[in-house]
N, C-alpha and C positions, 0 to 999 in steps of 0.2 A: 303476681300481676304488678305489674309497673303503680306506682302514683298516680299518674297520669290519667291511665283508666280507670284506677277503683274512684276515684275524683268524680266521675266521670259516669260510673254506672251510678254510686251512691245518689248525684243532683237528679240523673234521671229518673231513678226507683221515686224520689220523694216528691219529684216537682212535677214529671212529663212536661220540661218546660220546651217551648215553641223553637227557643235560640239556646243554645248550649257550647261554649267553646272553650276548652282547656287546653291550657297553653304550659310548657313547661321553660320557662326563662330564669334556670338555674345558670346556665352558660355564661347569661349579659353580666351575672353577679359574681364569677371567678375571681377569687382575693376578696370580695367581701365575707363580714360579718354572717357567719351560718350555714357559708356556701362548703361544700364538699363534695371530694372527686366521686364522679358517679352521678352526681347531678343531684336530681329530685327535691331542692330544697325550695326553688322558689316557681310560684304558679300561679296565672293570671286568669279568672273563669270573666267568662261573659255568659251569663245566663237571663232570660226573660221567660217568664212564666205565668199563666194565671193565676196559680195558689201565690205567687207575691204581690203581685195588686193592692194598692191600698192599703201597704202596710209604710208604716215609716223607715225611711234609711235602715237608724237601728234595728228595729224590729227583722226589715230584710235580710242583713246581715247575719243576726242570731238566728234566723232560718236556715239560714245555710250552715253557716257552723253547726247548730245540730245537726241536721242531716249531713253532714260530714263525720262528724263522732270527733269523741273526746280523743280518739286512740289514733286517727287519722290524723287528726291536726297536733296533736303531739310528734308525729313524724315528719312535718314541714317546716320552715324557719318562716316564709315569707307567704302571704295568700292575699293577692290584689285583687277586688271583687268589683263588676260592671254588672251592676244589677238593673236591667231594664226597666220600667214598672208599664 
């Protein structure tokens, strides 16, 4: 399964958030730092959700990296997060 989608099912399975949009903009990053042929390295979510409400920046963030796993994010260089609240 692509990155893109396990991205993509993982935020849904944890958050069922409202807005969910995964973007793969490994391509903008060609010649940079971490990029490689094949893509998948760099990805932009826009996600809003109930369960992040009222949680701080930080806190929203380390929501989402867990529910991404240790083993996911181990397979990306770059991950730009737009967390709605």
């Amino acid at each position: 399964m692509p990155l893109k989608d396990e991205i993509h099912s993982r935020l849904q399975t944890a958050f069922a958030p409202t807005v969910l949009r995964v973007l793969d903009e490994s391509e903008r990053h060609r010649g940079h730092a971490g990029w490689h042929e094949g893509g998948e390295t760099h990805f932009r979510v826009t996600i809003a959700a109930p369960a992040l409400s009222g949680l701080s920046r930080l806190a929203r963030h380390r929501a989402v990296h867990t529910a991404l796993g240790k083993d996911l994010m181990s397979r990306i260089h770059a991950l730009a997060l737009n967390i709605e609240a």
